[in-house]
C-alpha positions as CSV (number, residue, x, y, z in Angstrom):
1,X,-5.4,-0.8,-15.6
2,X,-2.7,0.0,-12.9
3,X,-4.6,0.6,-9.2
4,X,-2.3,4.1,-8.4
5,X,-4.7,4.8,-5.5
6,X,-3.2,5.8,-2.6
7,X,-4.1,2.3,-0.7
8,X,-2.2,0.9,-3.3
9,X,0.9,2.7,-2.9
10,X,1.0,2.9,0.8
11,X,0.8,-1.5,1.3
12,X,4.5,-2.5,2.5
13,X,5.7,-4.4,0.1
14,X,5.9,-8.4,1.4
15,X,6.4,-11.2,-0.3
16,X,2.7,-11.7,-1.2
17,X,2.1,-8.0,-2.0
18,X,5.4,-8.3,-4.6
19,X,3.7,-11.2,-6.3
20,X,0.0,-9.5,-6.4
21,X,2.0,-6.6,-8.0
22,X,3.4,-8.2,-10.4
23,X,0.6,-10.3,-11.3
24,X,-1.7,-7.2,-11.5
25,X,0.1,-6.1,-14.4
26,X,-2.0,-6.9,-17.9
27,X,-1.1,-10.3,-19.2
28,X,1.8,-10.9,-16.4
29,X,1.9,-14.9,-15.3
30,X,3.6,-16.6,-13.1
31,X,6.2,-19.4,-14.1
32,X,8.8,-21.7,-12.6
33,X,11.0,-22.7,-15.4
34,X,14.3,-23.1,-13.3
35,X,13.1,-24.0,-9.5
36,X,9.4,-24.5,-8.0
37,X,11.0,-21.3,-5.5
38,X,12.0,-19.2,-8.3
39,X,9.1,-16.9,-9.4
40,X,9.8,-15.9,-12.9
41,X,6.8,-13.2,-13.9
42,X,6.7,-12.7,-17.7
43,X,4.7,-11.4,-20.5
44,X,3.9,-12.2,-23.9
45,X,6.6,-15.1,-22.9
46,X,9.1,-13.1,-21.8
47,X,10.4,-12.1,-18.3
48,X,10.1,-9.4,-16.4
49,X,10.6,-10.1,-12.8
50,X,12.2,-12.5,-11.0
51,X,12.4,-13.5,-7.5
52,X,12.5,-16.1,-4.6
53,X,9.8,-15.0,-2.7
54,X,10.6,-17.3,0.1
55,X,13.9,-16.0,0.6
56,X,15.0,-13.3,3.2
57,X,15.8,-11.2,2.8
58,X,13.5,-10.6,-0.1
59,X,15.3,-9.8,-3.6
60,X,13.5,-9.3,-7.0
61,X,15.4,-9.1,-10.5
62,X,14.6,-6.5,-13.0
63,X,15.0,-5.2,-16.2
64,X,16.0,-1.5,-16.5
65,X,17.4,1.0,-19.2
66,X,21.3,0.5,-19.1
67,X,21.8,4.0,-18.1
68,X,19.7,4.0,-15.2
69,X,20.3,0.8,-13.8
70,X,24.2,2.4,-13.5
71,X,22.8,5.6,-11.8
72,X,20.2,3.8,-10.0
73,X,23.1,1.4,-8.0
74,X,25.4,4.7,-8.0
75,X,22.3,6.1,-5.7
76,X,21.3,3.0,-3.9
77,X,23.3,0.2,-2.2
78,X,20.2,-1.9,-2.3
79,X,20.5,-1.9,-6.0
80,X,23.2,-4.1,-7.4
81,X,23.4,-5.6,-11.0
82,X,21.4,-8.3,-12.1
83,X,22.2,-12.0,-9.9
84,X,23.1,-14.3,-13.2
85,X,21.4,-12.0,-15.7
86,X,23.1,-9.6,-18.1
87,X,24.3,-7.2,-15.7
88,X,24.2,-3.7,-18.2
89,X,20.2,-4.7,-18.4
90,X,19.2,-6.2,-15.2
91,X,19.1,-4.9,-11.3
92,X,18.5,-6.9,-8.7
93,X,17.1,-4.9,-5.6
94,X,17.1,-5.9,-2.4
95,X,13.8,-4.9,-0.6
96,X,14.9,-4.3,3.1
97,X,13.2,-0.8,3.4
98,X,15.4,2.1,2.4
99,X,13.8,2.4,-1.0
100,X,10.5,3.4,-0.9
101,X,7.7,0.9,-2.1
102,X,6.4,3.2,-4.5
103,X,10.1,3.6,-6.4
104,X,10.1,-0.1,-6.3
105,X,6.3,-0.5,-8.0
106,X,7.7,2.0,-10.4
107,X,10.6,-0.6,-11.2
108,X,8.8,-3.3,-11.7
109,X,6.6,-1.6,-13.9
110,X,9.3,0.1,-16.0
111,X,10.4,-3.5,-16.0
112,X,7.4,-4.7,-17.2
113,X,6.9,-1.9,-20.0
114,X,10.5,-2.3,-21.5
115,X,9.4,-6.1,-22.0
116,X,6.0,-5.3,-23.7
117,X,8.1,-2.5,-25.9
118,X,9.3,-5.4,-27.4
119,X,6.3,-7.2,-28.4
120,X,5.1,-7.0,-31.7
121,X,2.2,-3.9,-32.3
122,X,-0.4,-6.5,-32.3
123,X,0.4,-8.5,-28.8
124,X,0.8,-5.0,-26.8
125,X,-3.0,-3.7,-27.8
126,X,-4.5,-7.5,-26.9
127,X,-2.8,-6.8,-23.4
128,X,-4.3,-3.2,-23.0
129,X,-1.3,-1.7,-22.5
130,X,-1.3,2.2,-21.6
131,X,2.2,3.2,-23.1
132,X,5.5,3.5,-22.4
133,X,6.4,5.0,-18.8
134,X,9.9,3.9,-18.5
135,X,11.9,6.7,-16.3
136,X,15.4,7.6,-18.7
137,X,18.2,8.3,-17.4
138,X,18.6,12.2,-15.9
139,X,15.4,11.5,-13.8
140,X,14.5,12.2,-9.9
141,X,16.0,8.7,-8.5
């Protein structure tokens, strides 16, 4: 299960508290298929996340509804398409403050469920999975 408390929306998100996140997410590992400082998150096999969590300022790669991911750069500068990935499905967000930590846990985990949405039946009740949250386009951000 997802820890929503409010301790765990009000940690700053660092390097180390990106990579817990991500990590905390059901069946989510931790791979370095291109670089040993490219964390590439994934589940079921495939990825979700991906960042250089050495680098600064600290970036992290995404997957996002097309839709949003346009409104969601319209509406923040720190949201750009996706660095090398298919840009009308991936956002790459730099996390220098002006979006709050909580939008960006809600990212990654819309991330996260569009990947496992695309798991067979079988896979997504093995990792526990509550359901679909992903925000569609129209929403608050």
């Amino acid at each position: 299960m997802r820890d929503v408390t409010p301790a765990a929306q009000n940690v700053r998100m660092t390097p180390d508290t990106l990579k817990a996140f991500c990590l905390s997410l059901n069946g989510a590992v931790e791979t370095f298929p291109f670089s040993e400082g490219l964390s590439v998150f994934k589940v079921g096999g495939k990825v979700f996340a991906l960042t250089a969590l050495g680098d600064e300022p600290l970036k992290v790669s995404l997957k996002c509804d097309p839709e949003l991911a346009v409104q969601l750069r319209e509406k923040h500068p720190c949201i750009v398409p996706g660095w090398h990935l298919n840009k009308r499905h991936w956002n790459t967000v730099t996390i220098d403050g002006s979006l709050p930590d909580a939008m960006l846990r809600e990212l990654v985990e819309d991330s996260y469920d569009l990947i496992v949405t695309q798991l067979p039946r079988k896979q997504q009740l093995t990792l526990d999975w509550p359901g679909q949250s992903v925000k569609r386009p129209g929403g608050s951000w």
